[in-house]
C-alpha positions in Angstrom: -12.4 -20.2 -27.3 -10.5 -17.1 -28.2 -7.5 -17.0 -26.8 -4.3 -13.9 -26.7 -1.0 -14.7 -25.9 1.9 -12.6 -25.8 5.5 -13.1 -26.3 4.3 -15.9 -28.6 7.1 -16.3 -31.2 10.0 -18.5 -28.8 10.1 -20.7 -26.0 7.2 -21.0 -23.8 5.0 -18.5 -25.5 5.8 -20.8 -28.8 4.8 -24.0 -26.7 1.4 -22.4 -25.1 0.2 -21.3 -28.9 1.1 -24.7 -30.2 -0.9 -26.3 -27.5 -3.8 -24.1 -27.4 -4.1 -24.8 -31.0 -4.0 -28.2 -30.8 -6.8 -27.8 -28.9 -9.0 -25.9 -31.3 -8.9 -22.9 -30.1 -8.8 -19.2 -31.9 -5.6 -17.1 -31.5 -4.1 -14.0 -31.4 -0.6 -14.0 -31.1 1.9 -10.9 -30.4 5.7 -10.5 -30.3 8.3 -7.6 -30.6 10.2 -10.3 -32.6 8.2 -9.6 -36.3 10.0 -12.7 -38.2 9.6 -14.9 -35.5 5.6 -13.8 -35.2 5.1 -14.9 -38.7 7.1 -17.9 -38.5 4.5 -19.5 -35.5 1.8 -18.0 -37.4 1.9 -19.6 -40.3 3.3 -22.8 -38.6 0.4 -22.9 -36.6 -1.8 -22.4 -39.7 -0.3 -25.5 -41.4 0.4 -28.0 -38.4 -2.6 -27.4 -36.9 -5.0 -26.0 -39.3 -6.3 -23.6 -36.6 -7.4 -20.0 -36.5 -4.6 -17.7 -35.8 -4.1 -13.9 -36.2 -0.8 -12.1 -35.2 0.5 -8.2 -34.5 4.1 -7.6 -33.5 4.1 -5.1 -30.7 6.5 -3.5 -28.3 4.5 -4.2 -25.0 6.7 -1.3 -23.2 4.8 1.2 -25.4 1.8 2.0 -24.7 0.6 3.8 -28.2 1.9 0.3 -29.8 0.1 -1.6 -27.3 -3.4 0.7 -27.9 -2.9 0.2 -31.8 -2.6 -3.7 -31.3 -6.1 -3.7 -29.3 -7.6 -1.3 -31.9 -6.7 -4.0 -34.5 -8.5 -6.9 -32.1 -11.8 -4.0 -31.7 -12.1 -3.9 -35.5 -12.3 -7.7 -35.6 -14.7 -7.5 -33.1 -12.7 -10.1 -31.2 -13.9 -10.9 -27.5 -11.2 -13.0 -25.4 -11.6 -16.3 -23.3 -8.3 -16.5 -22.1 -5.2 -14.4 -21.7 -1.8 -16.1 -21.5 0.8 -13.5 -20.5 4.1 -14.8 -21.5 6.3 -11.8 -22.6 9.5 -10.8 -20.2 13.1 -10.5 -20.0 15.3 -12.5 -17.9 19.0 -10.9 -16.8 21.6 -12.2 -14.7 24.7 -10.4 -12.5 25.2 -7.9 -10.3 23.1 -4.8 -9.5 25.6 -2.4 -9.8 27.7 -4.3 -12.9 24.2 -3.9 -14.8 23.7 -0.7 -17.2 20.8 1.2 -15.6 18.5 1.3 -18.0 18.5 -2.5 -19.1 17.7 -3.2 -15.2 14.6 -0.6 -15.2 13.7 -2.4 -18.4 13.5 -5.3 -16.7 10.5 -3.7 -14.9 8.9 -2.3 -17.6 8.3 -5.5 -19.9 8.0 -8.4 -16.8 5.5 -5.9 -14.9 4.1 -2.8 -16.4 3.5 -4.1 -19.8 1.7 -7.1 -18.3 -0.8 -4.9 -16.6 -0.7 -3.1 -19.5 -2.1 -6.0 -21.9 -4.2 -7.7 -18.9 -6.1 -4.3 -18.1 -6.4 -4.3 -22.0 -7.7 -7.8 -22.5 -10.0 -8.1 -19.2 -11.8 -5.3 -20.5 -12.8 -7.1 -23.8 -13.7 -10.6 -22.2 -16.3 -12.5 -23.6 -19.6 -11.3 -21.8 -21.3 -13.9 -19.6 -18.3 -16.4 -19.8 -15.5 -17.3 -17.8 -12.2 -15.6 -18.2 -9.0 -17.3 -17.5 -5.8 -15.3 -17.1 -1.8 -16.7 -16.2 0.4 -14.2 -15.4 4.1 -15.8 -16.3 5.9 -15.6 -13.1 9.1 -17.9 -12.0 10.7 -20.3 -9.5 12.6 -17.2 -8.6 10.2 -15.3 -7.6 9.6 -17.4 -4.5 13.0 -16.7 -2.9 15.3 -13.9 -2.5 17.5 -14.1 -5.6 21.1 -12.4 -5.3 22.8 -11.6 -8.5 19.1 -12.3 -9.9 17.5 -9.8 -7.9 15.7 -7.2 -10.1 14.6 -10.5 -12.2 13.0 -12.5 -9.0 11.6 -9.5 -7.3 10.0 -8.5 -10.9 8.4 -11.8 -10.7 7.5 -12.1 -7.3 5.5 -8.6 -8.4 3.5 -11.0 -11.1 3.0 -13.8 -8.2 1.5 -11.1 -5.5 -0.5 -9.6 -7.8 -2.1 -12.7 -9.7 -3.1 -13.8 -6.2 -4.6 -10.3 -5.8 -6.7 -10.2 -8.5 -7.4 -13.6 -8.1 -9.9 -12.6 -4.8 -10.4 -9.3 -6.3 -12.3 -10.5 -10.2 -13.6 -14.3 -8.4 -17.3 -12.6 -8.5 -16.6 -11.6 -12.0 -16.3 -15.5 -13.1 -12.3 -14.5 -13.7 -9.8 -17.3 -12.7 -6.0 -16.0 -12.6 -3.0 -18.6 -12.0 0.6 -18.0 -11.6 2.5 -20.1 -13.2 6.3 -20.3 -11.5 8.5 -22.8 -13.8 12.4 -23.2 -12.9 14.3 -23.0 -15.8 13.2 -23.8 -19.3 15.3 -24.3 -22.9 14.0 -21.2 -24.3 16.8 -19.8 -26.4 20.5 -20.5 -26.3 21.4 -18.2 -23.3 18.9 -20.3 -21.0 20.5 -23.4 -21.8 24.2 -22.3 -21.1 23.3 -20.8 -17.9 20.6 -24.1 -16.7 24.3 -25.9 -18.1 26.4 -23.5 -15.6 24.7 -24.3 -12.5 25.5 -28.0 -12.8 23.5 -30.5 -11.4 20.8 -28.2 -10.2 20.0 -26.5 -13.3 19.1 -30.2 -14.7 17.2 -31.4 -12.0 15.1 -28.1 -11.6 14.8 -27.6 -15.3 11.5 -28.2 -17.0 10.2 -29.2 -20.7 8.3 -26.7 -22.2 6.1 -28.6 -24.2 5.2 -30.3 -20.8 4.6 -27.1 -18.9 2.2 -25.8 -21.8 -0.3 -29.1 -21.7 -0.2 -28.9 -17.8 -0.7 -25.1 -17.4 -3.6 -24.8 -19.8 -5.2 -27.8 -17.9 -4.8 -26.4 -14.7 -5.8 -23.0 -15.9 -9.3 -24.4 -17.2 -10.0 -25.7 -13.9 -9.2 -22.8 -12.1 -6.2 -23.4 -10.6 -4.3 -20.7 -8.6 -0.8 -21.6 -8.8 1.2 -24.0 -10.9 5.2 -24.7 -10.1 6.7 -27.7 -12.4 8.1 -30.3 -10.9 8.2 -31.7 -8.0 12.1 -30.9 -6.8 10.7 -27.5 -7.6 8.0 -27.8 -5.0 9.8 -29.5 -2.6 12.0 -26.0 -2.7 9.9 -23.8 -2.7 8.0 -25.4 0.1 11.4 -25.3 2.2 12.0 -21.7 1.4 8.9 -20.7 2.9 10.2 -22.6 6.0 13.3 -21.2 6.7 14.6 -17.4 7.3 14.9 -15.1 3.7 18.3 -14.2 5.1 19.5 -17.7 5.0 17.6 -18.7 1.6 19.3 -15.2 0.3 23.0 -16.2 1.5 22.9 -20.3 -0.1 21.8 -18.6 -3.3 24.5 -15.9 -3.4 26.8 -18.9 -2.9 25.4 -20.7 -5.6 24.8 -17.9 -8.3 28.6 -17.1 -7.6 30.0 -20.0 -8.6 27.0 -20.3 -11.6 27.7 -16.9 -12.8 31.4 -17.4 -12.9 31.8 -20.4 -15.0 28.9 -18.1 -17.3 26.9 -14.9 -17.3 24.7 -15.1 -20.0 23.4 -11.7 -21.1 19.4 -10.7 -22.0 16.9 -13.5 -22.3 13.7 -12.3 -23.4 11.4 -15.1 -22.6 9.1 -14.0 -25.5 11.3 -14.1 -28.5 12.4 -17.3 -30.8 15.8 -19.1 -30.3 18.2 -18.1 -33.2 
């Protein structure tokens, strides 16, 4: 099974390409972070003695992003499954944020994902099935103030995966969400899990955990994956009560979060330091 998987050098990216070779399967791994690209490559290559190519690539580019698939055409490479990991995570206020670090938020957690899943769907494996996750978040099921460019960005990735879900089912294409609270990804995303207290432990998840279930769930088609069962128990109760209310307990809460610590830029995709 040939397998792509993007922001692949930290945190859950890291834990998917560890898994997924584990399981024998061929990769091809990207990241903007080149070091950290290497680093799971070669890892990969010793723990696992798997198949494993890599390309560092800004996923916000499009010219970068057309190089990277020219590299996979000249391999002749035809993909089973497409695990698309890269994003950016940013807390605080709308308004306290710099402009263009906001719209950026937009252009990796969104654009470049249909960017690289337009890409990869076009070189599927012919006569197989092709399974795709789209990388949302627990936030993206509720109406996140002082989180809001971040949750809507992902609720984007949850509304479309169940889009295209209906749209490719003929095509023998499976596409799952996968909506995890928070994760220890880098050293930001532990202080601000830490920050919200008791609720940032109990909704936290462990990422090698998440990795082994998503790919399972993936391969049998699954349509939407949240870890944890606090996690489902909430997000089954905000679909119960009115946005306005779910928008004004989480204001209160990400006050009080954000105050004790605001950390800055989390890309999802890149290794802890």
């Amino acid at each position: 099974m040939n397998v792509l998987i993007t922001g692949a050098a930290g945190g859950l990216g890291r834990a998917l390409s560890c898994e997924c070779a584990r399981r024998g399967y061929r990769l091809f791994l990207t990241d903007v972070n080149g070091p950290g690209l290497s680093c799971i490559c070669e890892g990969i290559r010793r723990q696992f003695d798997a198949a494993v190519d890599g390309a560092v690539c800004d996923l916000t580019d499009g010219r970068d992003v057309d190089a990277m698939f020219s590299q996979i055409d000249e391999k002749g490479v035809r993909f089973d499954m497409l695990f698309d990991v890269a994003g950016v995570d940013f807390e605080g206020g709308f308004l306290q944020q710099d402009r263009e670090k906001i719209a950026g938020i937009v252009a990796l957690n969104d654009a470049a994902a249909l960017r690289v899943a337009h890409a990869a769907l076009r070189r599927r494996r012919t006569g197989g099935r092709f399974t795709l996750v789209f990388v949302s978040s627990l936030a993206s099921l509720f109406p996140m103030p002082l989180k809001a460019t971040y949750a809507a960005s992902k609720r984007f990735l949850l509304d479309f995966a169940t889009a295209l879900r209906r749209e490719l089912w003929d095509e023998n294409v499976r596409v799952m969400a996968l909506c995890p609270g928070g994760m220890a990804t880098a050293p930001q995303a532990v202080q601000a899990m830490q920050a919200q207290g008791i609720w940032g432990e109990l909704t936290a998840n462990p990422l090698e955990t998440v990795a082994r279930r998503t790919v399972s769930r993936a391969l049998r088609g699954k349509a939407l994956y949240v870890p944890g069962a606090l996690n489902r128990a909430l997000a089954w109760l905000g679909r119960l009560l009115p946005r306005s209310w779910v928008a004004a307990a989480i204001y209160k809460r990400w006050q009080g979060a954000q105050g004790r610590s605001l950390p800055q830029e989390n890309p999802e995709g890149a290794c802890p330091s």
